[in-house]
LUMTI-277005 format. One record per residue: x, y, z of N, C-alpha, C, O in turn. Coordinates in Angstrom, 3 decimals. Layout:
REM LUMTI-277005
X Y Z X Y Z X Y Z X Y Z
...
This chain:
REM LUMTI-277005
0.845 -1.181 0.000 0.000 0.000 0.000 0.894 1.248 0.000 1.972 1.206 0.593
0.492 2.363 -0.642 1.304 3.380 -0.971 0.220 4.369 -0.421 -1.007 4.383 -0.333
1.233 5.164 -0.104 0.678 6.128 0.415 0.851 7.501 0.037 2.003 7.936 0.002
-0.216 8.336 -0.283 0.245 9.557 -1.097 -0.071 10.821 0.057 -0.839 10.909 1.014
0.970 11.763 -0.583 0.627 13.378 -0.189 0.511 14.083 -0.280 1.495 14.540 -0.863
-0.392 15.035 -0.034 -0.542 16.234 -0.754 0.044 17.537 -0.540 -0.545 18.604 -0.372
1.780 17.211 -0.581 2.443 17.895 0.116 3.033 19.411 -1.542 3.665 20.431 -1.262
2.793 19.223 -2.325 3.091 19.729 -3.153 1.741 20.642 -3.147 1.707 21.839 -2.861
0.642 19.831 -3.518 -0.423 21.302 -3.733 -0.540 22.134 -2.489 -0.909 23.308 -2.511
-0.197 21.453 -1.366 0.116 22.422 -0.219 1.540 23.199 -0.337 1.702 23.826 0.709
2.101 23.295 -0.795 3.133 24.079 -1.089 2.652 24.801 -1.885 2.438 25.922 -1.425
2.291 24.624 -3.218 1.594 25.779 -4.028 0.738 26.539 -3.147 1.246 27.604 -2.796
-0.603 26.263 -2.610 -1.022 27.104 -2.050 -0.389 27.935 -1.245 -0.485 29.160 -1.326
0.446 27.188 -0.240 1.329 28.011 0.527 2.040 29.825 -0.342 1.911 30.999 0.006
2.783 29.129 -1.574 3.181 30.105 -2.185 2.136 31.128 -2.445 2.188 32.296 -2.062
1.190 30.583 -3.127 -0.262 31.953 -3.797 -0.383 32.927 -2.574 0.047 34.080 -2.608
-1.113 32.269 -1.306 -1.156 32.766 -0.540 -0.007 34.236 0.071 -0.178 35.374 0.511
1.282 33.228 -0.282 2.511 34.285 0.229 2.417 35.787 -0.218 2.410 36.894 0.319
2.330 35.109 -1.811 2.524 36.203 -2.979 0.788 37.379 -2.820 0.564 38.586 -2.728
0.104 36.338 -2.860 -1.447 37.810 -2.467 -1.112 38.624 -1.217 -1.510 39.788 -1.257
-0.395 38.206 -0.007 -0.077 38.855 0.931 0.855 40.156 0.086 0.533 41.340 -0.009
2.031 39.504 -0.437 2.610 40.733 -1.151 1.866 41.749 -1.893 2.201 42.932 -1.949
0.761 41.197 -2.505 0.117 41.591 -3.776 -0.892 42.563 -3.529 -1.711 42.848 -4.403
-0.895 43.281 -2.007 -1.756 44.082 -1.665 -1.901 45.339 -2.384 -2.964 45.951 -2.488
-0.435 45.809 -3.031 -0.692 46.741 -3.339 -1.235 46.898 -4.987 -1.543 47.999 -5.442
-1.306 45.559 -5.841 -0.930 45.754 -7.137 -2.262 46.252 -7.587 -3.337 46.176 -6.993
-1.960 46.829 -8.870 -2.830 47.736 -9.245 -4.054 47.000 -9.963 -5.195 47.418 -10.160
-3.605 46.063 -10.217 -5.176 44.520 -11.257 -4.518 43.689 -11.031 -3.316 43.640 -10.772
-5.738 42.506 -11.165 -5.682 40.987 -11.321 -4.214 40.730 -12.195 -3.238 40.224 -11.641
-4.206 41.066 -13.342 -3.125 40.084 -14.294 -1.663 40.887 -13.482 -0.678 40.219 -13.797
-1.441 41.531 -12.987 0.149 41.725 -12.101 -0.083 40.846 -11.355 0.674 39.909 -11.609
-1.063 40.520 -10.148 -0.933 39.204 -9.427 -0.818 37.993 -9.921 -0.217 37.104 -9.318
-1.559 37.778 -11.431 -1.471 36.388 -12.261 0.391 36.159 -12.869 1.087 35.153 -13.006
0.575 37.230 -13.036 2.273 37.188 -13.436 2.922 37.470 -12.584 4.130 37.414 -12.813
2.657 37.734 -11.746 3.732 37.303 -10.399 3.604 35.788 -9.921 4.541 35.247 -9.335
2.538 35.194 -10.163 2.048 33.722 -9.660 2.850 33.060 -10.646 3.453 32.020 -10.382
2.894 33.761 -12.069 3.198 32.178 -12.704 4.585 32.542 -12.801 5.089 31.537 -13.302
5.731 33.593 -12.573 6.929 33.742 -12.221 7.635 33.019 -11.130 8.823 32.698 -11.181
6.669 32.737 -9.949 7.360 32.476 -8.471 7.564 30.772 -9.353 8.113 29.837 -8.769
């Protein structure tokens, strides 16, 4: 039996999360979408 984790999409979220904290100030959606798909 194998056992899986969902230690990666918890890391992604982890990151999004990080980056919207940063992302308070940005001026629209697509600067936060290209900062997401940069990190």
């Amino acid at each position: 039996e194998r056992r899986t984790t969902n230690g990666m999409v918890e890391g992604i979220n982890n990151k999004l999360k990080l980056i919207k904290r940063r992302a308070y100030g940005f001026r629209n959606f697509r600067n936060f979408w290209v900062r997401s798909m940069l990190s």
